[in-house]
N, C-alpha and C positions, 0 to 999 in steps of 0.2 A: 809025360814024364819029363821031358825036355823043359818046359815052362818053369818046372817043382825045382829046377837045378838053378834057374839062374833069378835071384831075387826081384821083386817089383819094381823095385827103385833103380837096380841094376840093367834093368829091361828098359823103364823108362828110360835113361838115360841113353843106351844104345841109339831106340828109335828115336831118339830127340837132335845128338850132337854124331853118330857114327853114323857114315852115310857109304863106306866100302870099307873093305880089311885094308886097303893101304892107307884111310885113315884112321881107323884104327890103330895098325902098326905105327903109323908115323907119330898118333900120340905117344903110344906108349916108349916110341926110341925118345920123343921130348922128356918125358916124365924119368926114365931110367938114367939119361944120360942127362940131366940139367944142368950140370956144369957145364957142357960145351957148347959153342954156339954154334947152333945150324943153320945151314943154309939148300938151297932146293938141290944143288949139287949133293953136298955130302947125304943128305937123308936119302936123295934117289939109288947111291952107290950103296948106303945100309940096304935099304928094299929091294933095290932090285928092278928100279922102274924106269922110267925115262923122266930129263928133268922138271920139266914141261909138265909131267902129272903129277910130280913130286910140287911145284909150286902151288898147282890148283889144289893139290889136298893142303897141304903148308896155308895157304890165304884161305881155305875154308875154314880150315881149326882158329886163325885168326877173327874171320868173321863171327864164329860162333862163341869168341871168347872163351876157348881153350886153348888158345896158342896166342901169345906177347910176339910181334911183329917190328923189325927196327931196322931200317935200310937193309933190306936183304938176306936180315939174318932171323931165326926164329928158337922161342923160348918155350915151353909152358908155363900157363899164367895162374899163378896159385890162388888168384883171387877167383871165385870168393872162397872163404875157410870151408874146409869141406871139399875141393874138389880134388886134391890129389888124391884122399882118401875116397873118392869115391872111384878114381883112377885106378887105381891100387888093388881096389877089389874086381875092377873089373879085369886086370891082369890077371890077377889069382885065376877067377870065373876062366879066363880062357886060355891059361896052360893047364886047367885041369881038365876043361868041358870044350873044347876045341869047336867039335859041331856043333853041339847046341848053340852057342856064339855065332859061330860060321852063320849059322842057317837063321839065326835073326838079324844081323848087319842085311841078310840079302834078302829078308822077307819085306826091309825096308824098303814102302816105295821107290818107283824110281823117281829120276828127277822132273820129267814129263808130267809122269801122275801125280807127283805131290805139287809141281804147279800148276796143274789143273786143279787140284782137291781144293787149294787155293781161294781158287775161283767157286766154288760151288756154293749158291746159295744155301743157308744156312735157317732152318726157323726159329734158332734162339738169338739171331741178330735183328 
């Protein structure tokens, strides 16, 4: 039932660029609040977290080009067309479905096993 609530592409996109809830949250405080400009302090003081993991998720969203990156401060990057909308729903998706979201962010590999999965020889290479 959980699967049926949250759309495919919606799902994709989870397991592809969200890799814990506090990047998640932290996209979606970039997306909600994109007038101001963040930085790892103020998003850590949003979250809740310390700032040191506020920046690893901040240069993660950057690396995967969902977060615009500019001496210290951090954006959401609306290129390409289509992703705040795809942002957007997935907000929706998780003030209405909380778990169902919750439990696929953490069904995501971890960082260990997706760089070993990496590594695994592959028969269609």
């Amino acid at each position: 039932m959980a699967d049926e609530l949250i759309p495919l592409d919606v799902r994709e996109f989870i397991l592809t660029y969200i890799e814990s809830i506090a990047h998640l949250e932290a996209l979606l405080l970039l997306v909600h609040k994109s007038e101001e400009k963040w930085t790892a302090s103020s998003v850590a003081a949003q979250l809740y977290i310390d700032e040191e993991q506020a920046k690893a998720v901040l240069d993660r969203l950057c690396d995967s080009g969902l977060a615009g990156c500019n001496h210290g401060t951090y954006r959401f990057n609306d290129e390409p067309p289509g992703q705040r909308e795809m942002v957007e729903r997935l907000a929706t998706l998780y003030s209405r479905h909380l778990i169902p979201v919750t439990n696929l962010v953490h069904s995501r590999p971890s960082g260990i096993r997706a760089f070993a999965a990496a590594f695994k020889l592959r028969k269609d290479r």
